[in-house]
C-alpha positions in Angstrom: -3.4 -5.7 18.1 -4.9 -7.0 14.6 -8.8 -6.7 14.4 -10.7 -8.1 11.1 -13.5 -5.7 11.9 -13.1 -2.7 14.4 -16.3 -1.7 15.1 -14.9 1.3 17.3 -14.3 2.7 13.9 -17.7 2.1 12.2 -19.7 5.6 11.8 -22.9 6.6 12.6 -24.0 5.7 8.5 -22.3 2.8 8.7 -23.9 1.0 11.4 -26.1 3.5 13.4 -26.8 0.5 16.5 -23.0 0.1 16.9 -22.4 3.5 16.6 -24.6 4.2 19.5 -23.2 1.1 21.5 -19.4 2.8 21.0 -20.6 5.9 22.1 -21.8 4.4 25.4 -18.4 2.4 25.8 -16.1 6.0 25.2 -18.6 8.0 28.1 -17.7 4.8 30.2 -14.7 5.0 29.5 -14.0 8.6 30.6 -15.7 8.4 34.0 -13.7 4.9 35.3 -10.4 5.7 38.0 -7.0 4.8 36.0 -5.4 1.4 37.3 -8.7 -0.5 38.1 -9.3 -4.1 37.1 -11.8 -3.5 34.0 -13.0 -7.4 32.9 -14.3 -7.6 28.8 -17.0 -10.3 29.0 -17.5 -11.3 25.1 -14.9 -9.5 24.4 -14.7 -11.2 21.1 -11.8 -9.1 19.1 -11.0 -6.6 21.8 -12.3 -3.5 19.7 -12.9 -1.5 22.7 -9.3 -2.3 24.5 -8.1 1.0 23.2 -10.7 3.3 25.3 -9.7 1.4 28.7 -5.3 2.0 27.9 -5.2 3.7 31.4 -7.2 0.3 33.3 -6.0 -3.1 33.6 -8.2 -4.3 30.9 -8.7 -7.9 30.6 -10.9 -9.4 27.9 -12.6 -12.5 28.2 -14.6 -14.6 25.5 -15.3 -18.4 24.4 -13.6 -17.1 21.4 -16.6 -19.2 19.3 -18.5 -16.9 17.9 -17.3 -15.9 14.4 -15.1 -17.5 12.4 -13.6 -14.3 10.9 -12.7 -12.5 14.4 -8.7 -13.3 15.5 -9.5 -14.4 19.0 -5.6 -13.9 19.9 -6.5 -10.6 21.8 -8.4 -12.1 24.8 -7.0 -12.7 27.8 -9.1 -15.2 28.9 -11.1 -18.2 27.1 -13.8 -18.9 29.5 -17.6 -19.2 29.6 -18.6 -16.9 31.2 -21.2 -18.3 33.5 -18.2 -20.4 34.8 -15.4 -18.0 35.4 -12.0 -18.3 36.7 -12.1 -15.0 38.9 -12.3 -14.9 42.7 -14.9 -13.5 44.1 -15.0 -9.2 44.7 -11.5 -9.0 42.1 -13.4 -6.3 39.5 -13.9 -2.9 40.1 -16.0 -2.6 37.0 -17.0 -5.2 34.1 -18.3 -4.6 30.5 -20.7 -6.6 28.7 -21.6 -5.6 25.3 -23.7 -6.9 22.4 -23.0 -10.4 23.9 -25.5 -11.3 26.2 -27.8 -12.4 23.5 -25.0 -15.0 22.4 -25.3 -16.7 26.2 -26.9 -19.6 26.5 -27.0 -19.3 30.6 -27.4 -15.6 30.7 -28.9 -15.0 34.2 -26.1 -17.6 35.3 -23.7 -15.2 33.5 -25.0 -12.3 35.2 -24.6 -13.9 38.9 -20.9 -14.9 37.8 -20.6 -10.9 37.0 -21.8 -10.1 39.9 -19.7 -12.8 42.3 -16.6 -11.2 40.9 -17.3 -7.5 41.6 -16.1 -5.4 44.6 -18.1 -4.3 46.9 -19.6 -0.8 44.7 -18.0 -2.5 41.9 -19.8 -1.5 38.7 -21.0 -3.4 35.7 -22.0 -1.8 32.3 -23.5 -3.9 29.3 -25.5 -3.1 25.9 -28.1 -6.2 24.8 -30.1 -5.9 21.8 -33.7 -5.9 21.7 -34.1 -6.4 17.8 -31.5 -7.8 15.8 -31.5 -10.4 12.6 -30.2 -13.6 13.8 -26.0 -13.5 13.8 -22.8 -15.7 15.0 -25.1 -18.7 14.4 -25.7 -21.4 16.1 -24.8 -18.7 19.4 -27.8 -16.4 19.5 -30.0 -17.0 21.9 -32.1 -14.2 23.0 -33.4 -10.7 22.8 -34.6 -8.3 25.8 -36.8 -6.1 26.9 -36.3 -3.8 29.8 -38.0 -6.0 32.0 -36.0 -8.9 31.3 -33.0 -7.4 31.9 -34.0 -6.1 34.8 -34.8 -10.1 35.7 -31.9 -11.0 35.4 -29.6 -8.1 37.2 -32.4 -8.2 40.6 -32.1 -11.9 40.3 -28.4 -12.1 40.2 -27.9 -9.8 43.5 -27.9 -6.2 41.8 -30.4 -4.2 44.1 -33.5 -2.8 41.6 -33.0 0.9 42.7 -29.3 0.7 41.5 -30.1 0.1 38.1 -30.1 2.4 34.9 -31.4 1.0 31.7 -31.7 3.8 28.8 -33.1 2.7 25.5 -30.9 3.1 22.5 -33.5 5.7 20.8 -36.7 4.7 19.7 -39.2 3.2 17.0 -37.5 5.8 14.0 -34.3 5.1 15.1 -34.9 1.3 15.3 -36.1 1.1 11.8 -33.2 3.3 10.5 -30.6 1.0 11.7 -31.9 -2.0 10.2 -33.2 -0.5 6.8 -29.7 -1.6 5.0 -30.4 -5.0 5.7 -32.9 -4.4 2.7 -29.5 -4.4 0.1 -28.7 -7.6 1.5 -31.7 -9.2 -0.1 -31.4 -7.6 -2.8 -28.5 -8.4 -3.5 -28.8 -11.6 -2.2 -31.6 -12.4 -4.1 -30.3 -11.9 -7.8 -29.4 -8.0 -7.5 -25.5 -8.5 -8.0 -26.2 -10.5 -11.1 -28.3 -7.7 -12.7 -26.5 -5.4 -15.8 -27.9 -2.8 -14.3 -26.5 -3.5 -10.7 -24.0 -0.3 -10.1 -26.5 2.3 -10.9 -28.9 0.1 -8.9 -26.4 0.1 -6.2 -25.8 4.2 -6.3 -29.0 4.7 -6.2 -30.7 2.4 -3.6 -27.9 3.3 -1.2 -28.8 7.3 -1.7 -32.3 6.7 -1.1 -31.2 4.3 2.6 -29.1 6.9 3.2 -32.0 9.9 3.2 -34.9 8.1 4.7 -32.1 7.5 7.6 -31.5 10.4 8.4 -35.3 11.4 8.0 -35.9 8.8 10.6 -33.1 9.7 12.7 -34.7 13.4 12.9 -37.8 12.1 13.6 -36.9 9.8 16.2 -36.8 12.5 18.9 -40.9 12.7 18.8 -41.1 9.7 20.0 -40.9 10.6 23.9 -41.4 6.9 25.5 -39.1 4.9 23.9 -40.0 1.3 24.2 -39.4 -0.1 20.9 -35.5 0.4 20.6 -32.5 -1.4 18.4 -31.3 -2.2 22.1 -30.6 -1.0 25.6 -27.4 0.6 27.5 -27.3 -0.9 30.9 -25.4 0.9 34.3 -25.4 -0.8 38.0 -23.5 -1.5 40.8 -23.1 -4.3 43.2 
């Protein structure tokens, strides 16, 4: 299976948001019954089929959303708030990082939740801050409460439903503090004699108000400005 960009592999430096998000996915992982029907919604390269080898993973995508990814992986090219699933087939579904790319996400959700089994359970990750990406298919971002909108509205019962911030405000900042080397460099920096040094040097200093951030992100105790949410239900 050939991936252009395997985010499974990305460390914590790297790309602390999708760090976090594969964390989530490998805990899933380890708690679902071998043999089940797992369906990937988004599944865009398939970077997570790995942690479900002992499921019947399917992945399913609209395979539109970057032009770099090799789509060949999926299972299933779909929208996925018309799917081609009979209703109560899944005994779990995964949604990750791509509900912000649906233009019809609380149809989306209902589809999700048409296709579980009874106590069938669906895990997703949705971003609450992110730059714009995969243009023209970004559509939203979410709090807590919108999320929760959208799972009560599509059947999910309110009490069933676990939404855990992705840290907080420090840890929200240190994930998006590299995209200050893109303007940089965007803006000139790569052109500049003094650009490697420049490079070195800017990277190191990221690097250490990161992890400052990232060690101070446990002080904040209510958590309501995060990169992005984990999500856990059940129908």
């Amino acid at each position: 299976m050939e991936l252009n960009k395997d985010f499974s592999e990305f460390s914590m430096m790297q790309d602390i948001g999708r760090w976090h998000v594969t964390q989530f996915l490998r805990r899933i992982a380890q708690t679902l019954q071998p043999d089940i029907l797992v369906l990937d919604m988004g599944a865009g390269e398939c970077a997570y089929k790995k942690f479900f080898s002992h499921c019947r993973y399917k992945a399913v995508d609209l395979a539109v959303g970057d032009n770099e990814w090799n789509y060949n992986n999926l299972n299933v090219i779909a929208e996925l708030h018309n799917l081609p699933f009979a209703a109560s087939s899944a005994d779990a579904i995964l949604c990750t990082q791509a509900l912000e790319h649906l233009e019809w996400p609380r149809e989306s959700v209902k589809e999700f939740y048409r296709i579980l089994k009874p106590s069938g359970r669906l895990y997703m990750t949705v971003p609450m801050s992110h730059c714009e990406h995969q243009a023209p298919y970004d559509f939203f971002r979410y709090t807590s409460f919108g999320i929760k909108s959208i799972l009560v509205h599509a059947g999910f019962d309110e009490r069933n439903i676990k939404i855990t911030p992705f840290g907080g405000t420090s840890l929200r900042i240190a994930s998006e503090l590299p995209r200050i080397k893109g303007l940089i460099w965007k803006n000139g920096g790569k052109k500049s004699l003094f650009s490697f040094p420049a490079r070195l040097l800017l990277n190191a200093s990221i690097k250490t108000v990161q992890l400052l951030l990232m060690t101070l992100d446990r002080l904040d105790l209510v958590k309501n400005d995060p990169f992005g949410w984990s999500v856990e239900t059940w129908k």
